[in-house]
C-alpha positions in Angstrom: 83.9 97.8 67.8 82.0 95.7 65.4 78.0 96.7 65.8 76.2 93.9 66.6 72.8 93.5 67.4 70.5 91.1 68.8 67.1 91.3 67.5 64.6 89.3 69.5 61.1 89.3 67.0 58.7 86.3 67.2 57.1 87.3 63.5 59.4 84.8 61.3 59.2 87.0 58.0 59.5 90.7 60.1 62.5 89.0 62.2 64.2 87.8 58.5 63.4 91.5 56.8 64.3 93.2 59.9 67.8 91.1 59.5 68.6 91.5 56.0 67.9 95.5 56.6 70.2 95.4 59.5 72.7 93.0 57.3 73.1 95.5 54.8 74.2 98.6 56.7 76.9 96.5 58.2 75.6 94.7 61.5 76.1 92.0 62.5 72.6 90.6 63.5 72.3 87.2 66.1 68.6 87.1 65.7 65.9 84.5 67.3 62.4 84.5 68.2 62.9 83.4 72.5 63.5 85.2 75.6 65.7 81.5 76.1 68.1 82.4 73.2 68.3 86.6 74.5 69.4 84.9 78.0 72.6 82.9 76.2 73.6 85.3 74.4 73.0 88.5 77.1 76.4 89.2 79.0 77.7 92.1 80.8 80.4 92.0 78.3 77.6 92.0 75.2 79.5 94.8 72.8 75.9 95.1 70.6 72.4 96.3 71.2 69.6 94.7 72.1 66.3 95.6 69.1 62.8 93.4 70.6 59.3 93.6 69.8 57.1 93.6 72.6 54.5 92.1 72.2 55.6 88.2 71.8 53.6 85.2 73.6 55.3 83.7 76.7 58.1 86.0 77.8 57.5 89.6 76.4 59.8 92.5 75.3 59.7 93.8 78.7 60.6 90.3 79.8 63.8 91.2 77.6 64.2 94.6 79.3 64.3 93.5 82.7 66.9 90.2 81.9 68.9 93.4 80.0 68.5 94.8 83.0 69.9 92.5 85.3 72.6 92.2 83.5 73.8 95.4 82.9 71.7 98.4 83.5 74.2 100.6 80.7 72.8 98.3 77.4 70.0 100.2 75.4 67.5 98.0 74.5 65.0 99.2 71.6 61.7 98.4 71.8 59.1 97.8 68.6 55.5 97.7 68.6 53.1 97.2 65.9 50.2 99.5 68.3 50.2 103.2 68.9 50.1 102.6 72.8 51.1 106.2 74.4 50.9 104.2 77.7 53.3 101.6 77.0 55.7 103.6 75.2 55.6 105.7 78.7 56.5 102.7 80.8 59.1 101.8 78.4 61.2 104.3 78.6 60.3 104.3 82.5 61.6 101.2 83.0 64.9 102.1 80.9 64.3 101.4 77.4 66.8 103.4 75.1 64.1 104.3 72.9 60.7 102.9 71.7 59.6 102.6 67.9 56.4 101.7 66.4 56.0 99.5 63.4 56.3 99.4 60.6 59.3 102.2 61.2 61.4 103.9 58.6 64.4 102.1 57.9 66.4 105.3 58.0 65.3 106.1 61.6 65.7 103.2 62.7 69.5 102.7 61.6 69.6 106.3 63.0 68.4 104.9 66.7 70.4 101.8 66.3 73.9 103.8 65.3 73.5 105.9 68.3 72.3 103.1 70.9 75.9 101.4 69.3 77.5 104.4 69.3 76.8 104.9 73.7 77.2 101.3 73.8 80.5 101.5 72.7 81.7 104.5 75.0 80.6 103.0 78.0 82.7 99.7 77.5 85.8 102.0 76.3 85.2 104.2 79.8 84.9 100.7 81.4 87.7 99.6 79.6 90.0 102.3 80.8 88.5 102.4 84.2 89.8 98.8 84.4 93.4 99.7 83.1 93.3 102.9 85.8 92.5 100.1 88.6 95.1 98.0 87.8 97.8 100.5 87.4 96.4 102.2 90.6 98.4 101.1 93.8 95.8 102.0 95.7 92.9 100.0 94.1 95.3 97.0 94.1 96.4 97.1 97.4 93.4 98.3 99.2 90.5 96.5 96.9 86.7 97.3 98.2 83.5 99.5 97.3 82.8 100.8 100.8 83.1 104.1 101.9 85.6 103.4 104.2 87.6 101.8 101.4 87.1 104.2 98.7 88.0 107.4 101.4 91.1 105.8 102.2 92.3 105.4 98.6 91.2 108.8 98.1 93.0 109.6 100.8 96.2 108.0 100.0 96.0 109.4 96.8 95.9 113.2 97.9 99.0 112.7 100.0 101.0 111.1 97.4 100.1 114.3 95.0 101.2 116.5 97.9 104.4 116.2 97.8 104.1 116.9 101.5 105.3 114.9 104.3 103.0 112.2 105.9 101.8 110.9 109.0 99.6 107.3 109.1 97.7 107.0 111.9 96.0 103.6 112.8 95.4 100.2 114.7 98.2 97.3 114.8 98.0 95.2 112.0 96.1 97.7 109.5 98.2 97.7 106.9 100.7 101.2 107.4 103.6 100.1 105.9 101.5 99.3 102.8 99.8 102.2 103.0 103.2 103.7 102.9 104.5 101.8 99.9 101.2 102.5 98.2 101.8 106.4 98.6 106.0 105.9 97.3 104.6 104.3 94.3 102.1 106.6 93.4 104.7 109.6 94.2 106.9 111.6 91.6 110.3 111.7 91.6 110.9 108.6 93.8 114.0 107.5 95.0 114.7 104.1 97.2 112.3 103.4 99.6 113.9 102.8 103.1 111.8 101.7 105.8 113.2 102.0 109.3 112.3 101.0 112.8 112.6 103.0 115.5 113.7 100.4 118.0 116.4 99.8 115.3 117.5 103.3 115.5 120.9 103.9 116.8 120.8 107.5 117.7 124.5 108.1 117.3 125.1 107.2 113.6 121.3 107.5 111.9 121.3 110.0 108.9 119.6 109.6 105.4 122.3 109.1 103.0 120.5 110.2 99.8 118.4 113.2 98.9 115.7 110.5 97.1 114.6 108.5 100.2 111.6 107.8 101.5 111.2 106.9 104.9 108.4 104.8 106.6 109.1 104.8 110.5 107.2 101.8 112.5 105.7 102.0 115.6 107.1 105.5 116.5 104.8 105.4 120.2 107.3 102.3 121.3 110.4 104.8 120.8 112.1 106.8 122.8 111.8 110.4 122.7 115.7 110.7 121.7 114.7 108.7 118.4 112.2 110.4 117.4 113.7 113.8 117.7 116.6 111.9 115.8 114.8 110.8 112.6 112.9 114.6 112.8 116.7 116.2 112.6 117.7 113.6 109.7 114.4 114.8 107.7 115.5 118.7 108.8 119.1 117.9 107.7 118.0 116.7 103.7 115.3 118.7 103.1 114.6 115.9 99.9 113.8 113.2 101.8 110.2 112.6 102.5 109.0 111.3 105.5 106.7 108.6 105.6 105.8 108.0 109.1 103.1 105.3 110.9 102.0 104.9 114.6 99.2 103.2 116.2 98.5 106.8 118.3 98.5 110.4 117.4 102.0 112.4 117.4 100.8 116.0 117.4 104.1 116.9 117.5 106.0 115.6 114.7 102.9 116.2 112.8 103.6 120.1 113.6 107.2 120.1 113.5 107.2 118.4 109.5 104.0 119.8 108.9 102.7 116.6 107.9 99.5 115.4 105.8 97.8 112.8 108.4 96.2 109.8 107.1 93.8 107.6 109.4 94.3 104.2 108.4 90.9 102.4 108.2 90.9 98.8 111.0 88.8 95.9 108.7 86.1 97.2 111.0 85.2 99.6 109.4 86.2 98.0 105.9 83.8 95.1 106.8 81.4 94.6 104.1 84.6 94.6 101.4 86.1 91.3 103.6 85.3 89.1 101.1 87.4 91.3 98.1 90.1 91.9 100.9 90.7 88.5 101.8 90.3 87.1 97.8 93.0 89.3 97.3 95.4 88.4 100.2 95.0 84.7 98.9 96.3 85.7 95.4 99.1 87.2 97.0 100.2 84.1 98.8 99.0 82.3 95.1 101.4 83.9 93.4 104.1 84.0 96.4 103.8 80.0 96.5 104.0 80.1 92.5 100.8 77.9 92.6 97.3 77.9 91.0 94.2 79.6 92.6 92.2 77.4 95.2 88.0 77.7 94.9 86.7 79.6 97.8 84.3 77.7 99.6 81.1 79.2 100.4 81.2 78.3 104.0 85.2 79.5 104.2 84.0 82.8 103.1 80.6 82.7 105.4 83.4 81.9 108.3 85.4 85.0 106.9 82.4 87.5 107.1 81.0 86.4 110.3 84.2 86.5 112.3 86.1 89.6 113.9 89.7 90.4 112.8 91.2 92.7 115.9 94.4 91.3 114.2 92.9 93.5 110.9 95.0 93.1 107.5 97.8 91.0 109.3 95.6 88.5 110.8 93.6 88.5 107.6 96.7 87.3 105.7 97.9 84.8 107.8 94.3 83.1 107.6 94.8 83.4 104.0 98.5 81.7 104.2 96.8 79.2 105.8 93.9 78.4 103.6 96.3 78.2 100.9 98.4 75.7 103.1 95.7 73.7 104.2 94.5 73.4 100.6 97.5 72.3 99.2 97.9 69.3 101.7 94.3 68.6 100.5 92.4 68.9 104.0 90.1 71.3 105.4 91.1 75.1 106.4 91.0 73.5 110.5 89.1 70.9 112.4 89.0 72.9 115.5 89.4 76.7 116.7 92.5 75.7 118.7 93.7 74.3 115.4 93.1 77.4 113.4 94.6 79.9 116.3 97.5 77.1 117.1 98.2 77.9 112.9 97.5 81.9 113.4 100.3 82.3 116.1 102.9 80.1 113.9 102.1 82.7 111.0 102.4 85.7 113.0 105.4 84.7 114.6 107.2 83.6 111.4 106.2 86.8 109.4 107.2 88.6 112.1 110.5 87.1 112.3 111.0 87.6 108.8 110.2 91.4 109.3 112.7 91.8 111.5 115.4 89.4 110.0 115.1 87.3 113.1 116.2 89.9 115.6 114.5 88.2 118.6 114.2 91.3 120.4 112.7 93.5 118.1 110.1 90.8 117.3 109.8 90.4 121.3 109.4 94.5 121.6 106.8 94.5 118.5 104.6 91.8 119.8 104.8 93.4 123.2 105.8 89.5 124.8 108.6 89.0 127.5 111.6 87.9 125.9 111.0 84.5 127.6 107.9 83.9 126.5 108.9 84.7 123.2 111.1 82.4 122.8 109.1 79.4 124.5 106.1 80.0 121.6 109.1 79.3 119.1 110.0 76.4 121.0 106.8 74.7 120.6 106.6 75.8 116.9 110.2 74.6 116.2 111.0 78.2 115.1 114.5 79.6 115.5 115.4 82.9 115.2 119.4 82.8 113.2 116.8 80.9 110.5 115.4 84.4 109.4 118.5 85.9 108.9 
């Protein structure tokens, strides 16, 4: 990192001494006599140290302090004064000053103080640095974003049961992202294999078996199933003891959470995630972004008031399609929806294609997963034009 340092002294020859001192040990000095130039120059990003008397007319160094402050609590800020004030040098360091010097101040000390405020500076960007790289490469940061508790359990969570090695059991509301959460725990997992995800109303009792010793297997919606299934895919997993079962419901299976000895995972509803809404849905927009191969849309403040202030019992999957939509709606130029039969008019047509697509248009799967009549299934794709030998 190169040191850099921006000295802030409103004494025109001390400022251009203090410079040429700094100069000749190797730092690079941006140096100025405002609080105006400090707040330019001042970013979270800053790789330098901030060195400022205190005493300066206007704005003062602990003007300095608190804009440092503000912008990132982890940059050491030095403080200079030409006065022998015990008191001040006391609310200094109070109010998070890295250290406090007194003029005039031994030019070996004060490269001293200034190599190690550099030297701290410098570890906390490379730990941020590397905490950045961990996020990205961290399927569970990625696909469940969000500083809450709830948020930050879960990933914790999801974590623990990929390191287990164990079998696993997610537990939670329609919609809440389980067949993520299982994808999130196969890619975090050693010694993965192909990922096969199977639906029990899919499951044809006399021919299922797992092919492979290096399967995963995510089961949807296992309370719709019959008993027979169930006991089917449990004597697949006993028969190939290296497949690892994945497994999601909406309710509680004691049972197969006994008979595999599974690791259960509660799946959090955007409830509970609800203060992370905003970094959830930002993210499910990206998706569709880069899905549609098309540039980023701005976010208007009242879309993402309307986001906040609304409930999502459709959780994750209603989330998205509102997301799918914004995109759409911004791409024909118009608003997200004039009215709220508009917007819910648009929510069904999403939920009924992506569904569709889930199950490669098998009508009545789709019909069984969105508990609707087979008639009434197929008169909501009549009135969105939607055919079902199109999604497969």
């Amino acid at each position: 990192m190169t040191k850099q340092v921006l000295l802030i002294e409103d004494d025109d020859a001390l400022r251009a001494s203090l410079a040429q001192t700094l100069d000749l040990e190797g730092i690079d000095v941006i140096s100025t006599a405002h609080y105006v130039q400090a707040r330019r120059t001042l970013r979270a990003n800053f790789a330098g140290v901030v060195l400022t008397d205190i005493r300066m007319p206007d704005k003062d160094g602990f003007d300095i302090l608190a804009l440092a402050q503000s912008i990132d609590a982890d940059l050491p800020v030095v403080m200079l004064t030409g006065e022998g004030d015990v008191p001040m040098a006391i609310r200094a360091m109070k109010e998070g000053a890295y250290d406090f010097l007194e003029k005039p101040c031994d030019t070996s000390h004060l490269i001293g103080v200034l190599s190690r405020a550099l030297e701290h500076r410098e570890l906390v960007l490379h730990t941020r640095r590397m905490e950045h790289r961990m996020r990205r490469s961290d399927p569970a940061s990625v696909n469940f974003p969000g500083d809450s508790a709830a948020s930050r359990d879960f990933r914790d969570a999801l974590r623990r049961a990929a390191d287990s090695g164990r079998h696993i059991l997610l537990i939670g509301p329609d919609g809440a992202g389980k067949k993520l959460a299982a994808h999130t725990i196969f890619a975090m997992s050693e010694g993965r294999g192909a990922f096969v995800l199977v639906r029990t109303p899919e499951i044809d009792p006399a021919s299922f078996k797992i092919e492979t010793g290096a399967v995963d297997l995510s089961v949807k919606r296992m309370h719709l199933a019959s008993r027979v299934q169930i006991d089917c895919v449990m004597d697949a997993v006993d028969q190939q003891p290296d497949a690892r079962f994945i497994g999601s419901s909406e309710n509680a299976l004691p049972d197969v959470a006994d008979h595999l000895n599974c690791v259960t995972v509660a799946v959090p509803d955007l409830a509970a995630r609800r203060s992370d809404i905003d970094v959830i849905f930002e993210v499910l927009l990206r998706h569709a972004v880069r899905y549609a191969n098309t540039e980023m849309p701005d976010i208007p403040p009242d879309t993402l008031a309307q986001i906040k202030a609304r409930d999502w019992p459709g959780n994750l999957a209603e989330l998205r399609a509102f997301a799918n939509g914004f995109l759409a709606e911004q791409q024909r130029g118009g608003a997200v929806a004039q009215t709220l039969a508009e917007q819910m008019d648009g929510y069904e047509r999403l939920v009924l294609e992506n569904t569709l697509r889930s199950f490669d248009g098998k009508a009545a799967v789709v019909a069984e997963h969105l508990g609707l009549p087979r008639k009434t299934l197929y008169d909501r794709l009549a009135r969105y034009g939607l055919r079902p030998r199109d999604f497969q």
